[in-house]
C-alpha positions in Angstrom: 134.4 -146.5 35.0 135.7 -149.6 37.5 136.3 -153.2 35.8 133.4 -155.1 35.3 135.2 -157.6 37.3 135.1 -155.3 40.8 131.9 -153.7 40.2 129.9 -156.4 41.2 131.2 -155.6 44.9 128.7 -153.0 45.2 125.8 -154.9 44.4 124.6 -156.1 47.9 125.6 -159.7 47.2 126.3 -162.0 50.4 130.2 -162.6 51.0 130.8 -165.6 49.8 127.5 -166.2 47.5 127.9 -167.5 44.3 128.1 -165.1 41.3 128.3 -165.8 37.4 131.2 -165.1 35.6 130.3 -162.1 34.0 133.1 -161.1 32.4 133.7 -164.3 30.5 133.3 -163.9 26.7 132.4 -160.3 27.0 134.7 -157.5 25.5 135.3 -154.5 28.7 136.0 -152.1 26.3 132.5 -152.5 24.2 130.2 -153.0 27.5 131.4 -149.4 29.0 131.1 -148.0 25.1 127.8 -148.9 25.4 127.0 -147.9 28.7 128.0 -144.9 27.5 126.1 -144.9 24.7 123.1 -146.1 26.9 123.3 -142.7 29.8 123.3 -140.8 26.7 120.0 -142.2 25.5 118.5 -142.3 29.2 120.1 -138.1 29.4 118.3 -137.5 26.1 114.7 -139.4 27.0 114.7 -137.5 30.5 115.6 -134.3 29.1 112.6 -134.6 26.9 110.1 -133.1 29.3 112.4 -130.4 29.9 112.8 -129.4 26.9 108.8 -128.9 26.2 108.5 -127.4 29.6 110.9 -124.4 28.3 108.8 -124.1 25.2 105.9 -124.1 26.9 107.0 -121.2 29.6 108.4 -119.3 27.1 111.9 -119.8 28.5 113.8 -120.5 25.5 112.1 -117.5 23.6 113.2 -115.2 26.5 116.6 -116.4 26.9 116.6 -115.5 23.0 115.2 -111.8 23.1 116.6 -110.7 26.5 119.7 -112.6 26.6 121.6 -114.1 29.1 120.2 -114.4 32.5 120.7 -115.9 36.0 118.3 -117.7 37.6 117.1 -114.9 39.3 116.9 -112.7 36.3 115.1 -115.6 34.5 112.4 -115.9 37.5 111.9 -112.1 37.1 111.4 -112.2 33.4 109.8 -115.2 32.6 107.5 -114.9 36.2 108.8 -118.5 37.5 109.9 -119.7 40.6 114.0 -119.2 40.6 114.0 -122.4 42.4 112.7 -124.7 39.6 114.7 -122.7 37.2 118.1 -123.2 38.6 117.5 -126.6 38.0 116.4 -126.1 34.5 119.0 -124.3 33.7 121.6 -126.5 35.2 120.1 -129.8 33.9 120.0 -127.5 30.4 123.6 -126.8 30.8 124.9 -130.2 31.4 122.3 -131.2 28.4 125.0 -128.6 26.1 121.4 -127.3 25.4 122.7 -123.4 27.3 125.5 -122.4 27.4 126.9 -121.4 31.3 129.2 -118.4 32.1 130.9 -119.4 35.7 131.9 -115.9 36.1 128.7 -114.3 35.5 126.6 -117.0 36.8 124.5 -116.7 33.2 122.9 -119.1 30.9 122.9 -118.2 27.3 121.0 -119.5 24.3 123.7 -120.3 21.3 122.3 -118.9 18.1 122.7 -122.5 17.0 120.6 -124.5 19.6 118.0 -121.3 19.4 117.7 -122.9 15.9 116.4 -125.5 17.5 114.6 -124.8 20.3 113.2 -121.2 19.9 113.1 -120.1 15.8 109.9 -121.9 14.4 110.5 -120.6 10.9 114.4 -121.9 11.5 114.4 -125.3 8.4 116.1 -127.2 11.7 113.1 -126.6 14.5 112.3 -129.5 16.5 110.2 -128.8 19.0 107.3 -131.1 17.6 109.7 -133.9 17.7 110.5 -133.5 21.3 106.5 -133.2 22.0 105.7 -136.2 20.2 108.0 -138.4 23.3 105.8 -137.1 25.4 102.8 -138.4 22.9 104.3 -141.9 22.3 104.7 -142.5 26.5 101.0 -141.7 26.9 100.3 -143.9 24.1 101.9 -147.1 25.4 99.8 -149.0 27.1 97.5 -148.7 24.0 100.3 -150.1 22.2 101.6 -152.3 24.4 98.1 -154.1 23.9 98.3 -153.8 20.4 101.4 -155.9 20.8 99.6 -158.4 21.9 96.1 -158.4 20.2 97.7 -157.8 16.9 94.9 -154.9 16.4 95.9 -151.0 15.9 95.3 -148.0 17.4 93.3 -145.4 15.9 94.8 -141.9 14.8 92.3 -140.3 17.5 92.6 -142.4 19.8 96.9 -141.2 20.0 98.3 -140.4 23.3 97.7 -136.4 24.3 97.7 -134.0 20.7 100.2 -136.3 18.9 99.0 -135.3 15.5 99.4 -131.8 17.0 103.1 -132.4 17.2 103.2 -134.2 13.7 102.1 -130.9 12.2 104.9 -128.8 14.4 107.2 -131.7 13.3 106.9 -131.6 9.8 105.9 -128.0 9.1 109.8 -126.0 9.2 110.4 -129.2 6.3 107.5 -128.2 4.0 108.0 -124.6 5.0 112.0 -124.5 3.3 111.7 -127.3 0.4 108.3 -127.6 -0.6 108.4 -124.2 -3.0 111.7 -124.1 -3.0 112.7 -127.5 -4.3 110.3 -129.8 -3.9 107.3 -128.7 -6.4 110.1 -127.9 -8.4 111.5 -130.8 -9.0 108.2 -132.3 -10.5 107.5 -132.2 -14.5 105.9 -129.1 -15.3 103.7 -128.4 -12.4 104.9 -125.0 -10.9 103.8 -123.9 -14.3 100.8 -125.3 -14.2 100.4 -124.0 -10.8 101.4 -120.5 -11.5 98.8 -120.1 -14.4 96.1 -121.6 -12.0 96.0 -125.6 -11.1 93.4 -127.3 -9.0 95.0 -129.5 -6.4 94.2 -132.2 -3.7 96.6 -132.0 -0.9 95.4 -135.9 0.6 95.8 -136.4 4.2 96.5 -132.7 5.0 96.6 -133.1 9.1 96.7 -129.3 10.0 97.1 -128.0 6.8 100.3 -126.3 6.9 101.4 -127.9 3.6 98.5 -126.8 2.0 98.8 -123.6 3.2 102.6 -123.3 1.8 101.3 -123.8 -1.5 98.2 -121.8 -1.6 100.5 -118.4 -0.6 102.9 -119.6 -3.2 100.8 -119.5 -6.4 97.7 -117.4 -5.8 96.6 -118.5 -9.6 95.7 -121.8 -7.8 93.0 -123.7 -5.9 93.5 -125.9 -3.1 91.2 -128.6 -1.4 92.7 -130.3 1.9 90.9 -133.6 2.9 91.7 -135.8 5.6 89.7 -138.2 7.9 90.5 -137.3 11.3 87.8 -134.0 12.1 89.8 -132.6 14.5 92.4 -131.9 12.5 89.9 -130.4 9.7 89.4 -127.8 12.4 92.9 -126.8 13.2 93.7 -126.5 9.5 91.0 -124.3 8.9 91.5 -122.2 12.0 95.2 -121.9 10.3 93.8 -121.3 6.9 91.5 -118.0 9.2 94.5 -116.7 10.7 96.4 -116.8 7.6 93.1 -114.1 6.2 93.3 -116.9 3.1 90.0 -117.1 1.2 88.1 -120.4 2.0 86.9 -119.8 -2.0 90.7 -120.4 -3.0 91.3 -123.3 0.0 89.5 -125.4 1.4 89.4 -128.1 3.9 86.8 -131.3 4.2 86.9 -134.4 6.0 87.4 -137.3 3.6 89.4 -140.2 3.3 92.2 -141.2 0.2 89.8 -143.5 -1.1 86.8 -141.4 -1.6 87.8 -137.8 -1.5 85.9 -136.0 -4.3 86.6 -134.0 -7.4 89.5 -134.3 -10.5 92.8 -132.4 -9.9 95.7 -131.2 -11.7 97.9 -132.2 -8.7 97.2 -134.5 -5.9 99.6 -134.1 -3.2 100.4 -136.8 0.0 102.7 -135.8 2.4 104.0 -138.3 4.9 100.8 -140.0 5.0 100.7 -142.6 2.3 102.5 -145.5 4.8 100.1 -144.6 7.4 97.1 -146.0 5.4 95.1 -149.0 5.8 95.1 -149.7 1.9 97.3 -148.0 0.3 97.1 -149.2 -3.0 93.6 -148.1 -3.3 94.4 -144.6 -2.0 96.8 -145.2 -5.0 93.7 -146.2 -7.2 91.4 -143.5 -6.4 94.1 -140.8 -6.7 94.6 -141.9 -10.4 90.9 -142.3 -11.0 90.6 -138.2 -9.6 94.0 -137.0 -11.9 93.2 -134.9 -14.7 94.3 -135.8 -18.2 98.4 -134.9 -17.8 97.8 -134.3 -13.8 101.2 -135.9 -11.7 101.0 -136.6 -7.8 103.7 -136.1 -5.6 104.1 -138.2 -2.3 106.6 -137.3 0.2 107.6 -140.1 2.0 110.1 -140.4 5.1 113.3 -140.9 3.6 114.4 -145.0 3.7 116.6 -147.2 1.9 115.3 -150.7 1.0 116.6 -152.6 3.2 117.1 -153.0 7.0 120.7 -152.4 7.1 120.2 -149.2 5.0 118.4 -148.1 7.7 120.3 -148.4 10.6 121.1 -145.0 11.1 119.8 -142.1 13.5 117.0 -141.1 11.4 115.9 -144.8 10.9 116.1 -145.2 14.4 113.9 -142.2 14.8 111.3 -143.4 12.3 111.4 -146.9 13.3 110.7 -145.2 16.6 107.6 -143.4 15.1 106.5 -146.3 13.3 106.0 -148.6 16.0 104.2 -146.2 18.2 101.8 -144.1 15.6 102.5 -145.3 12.0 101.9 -149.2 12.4 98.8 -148.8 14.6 97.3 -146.6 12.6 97.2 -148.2 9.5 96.7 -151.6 11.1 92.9 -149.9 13.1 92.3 -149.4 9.1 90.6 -151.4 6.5 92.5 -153.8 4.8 95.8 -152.4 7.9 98.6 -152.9 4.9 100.9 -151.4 7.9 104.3 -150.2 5.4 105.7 -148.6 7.9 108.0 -145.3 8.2 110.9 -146.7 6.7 109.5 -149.0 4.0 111.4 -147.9 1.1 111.3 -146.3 -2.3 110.8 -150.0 -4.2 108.4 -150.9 -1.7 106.6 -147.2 -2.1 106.8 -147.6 -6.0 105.3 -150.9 -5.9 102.2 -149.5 -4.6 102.1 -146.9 -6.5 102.2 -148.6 -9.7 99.0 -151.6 -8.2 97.0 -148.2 -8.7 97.5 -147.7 -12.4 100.7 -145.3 -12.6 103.0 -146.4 -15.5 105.9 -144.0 -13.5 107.1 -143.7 -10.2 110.8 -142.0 -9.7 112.3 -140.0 -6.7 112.1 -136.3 -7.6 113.9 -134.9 -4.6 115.3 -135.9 -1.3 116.2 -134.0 2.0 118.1 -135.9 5.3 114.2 -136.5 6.4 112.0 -137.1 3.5 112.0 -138.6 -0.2 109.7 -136.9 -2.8 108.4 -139.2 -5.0 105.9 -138.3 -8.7 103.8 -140.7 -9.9 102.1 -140.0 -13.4 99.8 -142.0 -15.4 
């Protein structure tokens, strides 16, 4: 990159017209570091589109199963235009998302980034976090008033399906940890749920963590509530295409603070910051725990202080936060508005303003913490 102190030549300035002194007091070397930085973000933010485009046309998933392809034999297997998929494919290739043979004029699919982009049972897929971008630019002009009326913005009223891309988000997460670590971590409940445990899974969205658990432990019953309807529908289309019993799970629109019924296990998965009032979520949960009964809330994982954050999954939930998780609780009752990254002490402290004597981090993955609460 040219000197700061030449590249002002190109702006269109009159000869002779007076400029600032822009290089005084700031450090070359930093400014084109974080230039650099700064085309990365802008590469990643318009490469966002892309990448749901080739999930959505099946791209990736072909590139996958048939293998490498030029444009051409892309066009003739997916049935798109070769034209838009040159530039896919090139903009894919400079993205390190393909990988380009200049011999052979292919693009492959790296088992790695197929990981990513293509293998929905892979613990690493992140295709619902690319469609959420697309989610949080519809939604902000409903933020951007927000900003300024101090009100929220209602879980419905989200730009495009963004709770649909919540569910994709989190689901590959609950799908590798949840039995495998998560529930185990907890005092005596995969026991419990083995011999046959009633359980609330509280704020369910779709209803793939409930689902996880019911096919688990078959001895068990499970009830998913949660108060936007719309989702109650896609988690019980899920639960249908699944052949589970609705007698063994079940799902009912309700909200934390008045779903019904007493429970072995109540379960919250990266929900509880998105209430209005938490704390009497945390209330009712211990009024509907049976005698010995734990809950577990998984949280996104945060540390307690800002600068404990300041990392790229902070920046990511921080991200999140602003655009869905603040506005959501503050369009609620009460709007306590914790935020993505509020904390473990911050999480606890709520937890214990409902009536639980203990609250200590069970388990922990690079996204979430998994916190049991018990009476």
């Amino acid at each position: 990159m040219q000197s700061i102190n030449h590249a002002h030549a190109s702006t269109g300035a009159p000869s002779g017209a007076a400029r600032s002194p822009v290089s005084t007091g700031i450090d070359e070397d930093r400014l084109h570091a974080f230039i650099g930085q700064v085309l990365n973000d802008l590469g990643g933010a318009y490469s966002a589109t892309l990448v749901t485009l080739g999930d959505r046309l099946g791209l990736y998933r072909t590139l996958r199963d048939q293998g490498p392809a030029t444009p051409a034999e892309l066009a003739a297997r997916s049935g798109c235009a070769e034209r838009y998929l040159r530039e896919w494919l090139s903009h894919q290739a400079a993205s390190s998302y393909l990988a380009y043979d200049p011999a052979s004029g292919r693009f492959a699919l790296p088992p790695e980034q197929a990981m990513v982009f293509a293998n929905e049972d892979s613990p690493v897929y992140l295709m619902g976090g690319f469609e959420m971008v697309g989610s949080h630019v519809q939604n902000q002009p409903r933020v951007a008033e927000a900003f300024r009326s101090g009100d929220g913005v209602a879980w419905g009223d989200q730009g495009a399906c963004m709770f649909c891309a919540v569910a994709r988000f989190f689901r590959p997460g609950y799908e590798h940890n949840l039995v495998q670590s998560w529930l185990p971590a907890l005092d005596g409940v995969v026991g419990k749920l083995e011999r046959g445990a009633s359980v609330a899974d509280v704020g369910c969205g779709h209803g793939h963590s409930t689902l996880v658990m019911a096919r688990a432990f078959p001895n068990s019953s499970f009830v998913g509530f949660d108060f936007h309807p719309d989702s109650i529908t896609a988690a019980n289309a899920h639960r249908d295409a699944e052949g589970i019993s609705p007698e063994r799970v079940r799902f009912e629109v309700a909200t934390a603070k008045d779903f019904p019924g007493r429970y072995d296990l109540v379960t919250c998965f990266d929900c509880l910051h998105d209430m209005g009032d938490p704390a009497g979520a945390a209330a009712h949960v211990r009024a509907a725990l049976a005698e010995g009964g734990s809950w577990m809330i998984v949280e996104p994982i945060a540390g307690d202080s800002l600068v404990e954050n300041l990392n790229p999954v902070g920046r990511l939930y921080y991200a999140a936060s602003t655009m869905i998780c603040v506005p959501t609780s503050l369009a609620q009752e009460t709007g306590a508005a914790l935020g993505a990254q509020a904390g473990e002490r911050r999480l606890a402290e709520v937890i214990r303003s409902g009536g639980f004597g203990s609250v200590r981090r069970a388990a922990e993955t690079p996204f979430n913490m998994v916190l049991e609460a018990r009476a």
